[in-house]
C-alpha positions in Angstrom: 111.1 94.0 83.1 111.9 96.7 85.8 109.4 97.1 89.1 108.5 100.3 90.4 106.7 101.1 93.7 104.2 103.5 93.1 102.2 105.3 96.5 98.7 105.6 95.6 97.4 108.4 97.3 94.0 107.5 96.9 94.4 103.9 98.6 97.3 105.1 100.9 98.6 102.0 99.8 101.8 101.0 97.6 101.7 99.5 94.5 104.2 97.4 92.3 104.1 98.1 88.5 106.2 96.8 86.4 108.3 99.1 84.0 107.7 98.1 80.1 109.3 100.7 78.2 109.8 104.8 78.9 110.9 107.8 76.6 111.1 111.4 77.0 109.2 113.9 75.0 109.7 117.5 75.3 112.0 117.6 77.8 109.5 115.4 80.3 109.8 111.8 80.9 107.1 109.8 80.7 106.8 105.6 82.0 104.7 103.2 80.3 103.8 100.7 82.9 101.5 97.4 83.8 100.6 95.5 87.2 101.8 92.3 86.1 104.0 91.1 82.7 101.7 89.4 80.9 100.4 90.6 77.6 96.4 90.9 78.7 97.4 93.5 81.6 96.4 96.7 80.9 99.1 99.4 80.7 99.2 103.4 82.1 100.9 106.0 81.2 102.6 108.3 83.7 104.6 111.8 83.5 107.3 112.4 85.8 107.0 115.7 87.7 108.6 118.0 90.4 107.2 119.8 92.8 108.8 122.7 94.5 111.1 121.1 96.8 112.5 119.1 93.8 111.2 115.9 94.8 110.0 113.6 92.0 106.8 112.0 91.4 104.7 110.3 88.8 101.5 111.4 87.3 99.1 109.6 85.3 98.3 111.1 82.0 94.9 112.6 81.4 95.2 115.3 78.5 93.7 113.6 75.3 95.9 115.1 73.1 99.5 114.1 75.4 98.3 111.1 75.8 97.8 110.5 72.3 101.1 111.4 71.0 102.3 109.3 73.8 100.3 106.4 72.7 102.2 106.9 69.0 105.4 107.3 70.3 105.3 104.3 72.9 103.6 102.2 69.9 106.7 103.0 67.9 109.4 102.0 70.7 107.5 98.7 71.1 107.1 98.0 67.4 108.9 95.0 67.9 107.0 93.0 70.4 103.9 91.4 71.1 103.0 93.8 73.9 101.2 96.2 71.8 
């Protein structure tokens, strides 16, 4: 699996996730990630976004009902394996 280093704003401190499968749904791409890649970690959900310069960051996912059709869709792409 991918790494990606997240800045938590809320720590002020940088943190290493690792990358376990991503898809884009209405035209915004969204990460499903864990701290670790084992299958007990528990995994997030984040939505890419811009701000007005352009520059990219990653949200988590609060709305119940994207996070729920996220939760479907990410179920679906990891059909396969023991992760879900």
């Amino acid at each position: 699996m991918d790494k990606i280093t997240f800045y938590d704003t809320d720590s002020n401190e940088e943190v290493e996730l690792f990358v376990i499968e991503q898809t884009t749904l209405k035209e915004k791409k969204y990460l499903l990630v864990s701290e670790d890649d084992s299958d007990e970690s528990e995994a997030y959900i984040f939505k890419e976004v811009s701000d007005d310069d352009n520059e990219l960051t990653y949200v988590p996912v609060e709305e119940d009902d994207e996070y729920e059709a996220l939760i479907k869709v990410f179920s679906e792409l990891l059909e396969d394996t023991d992760l879900v």
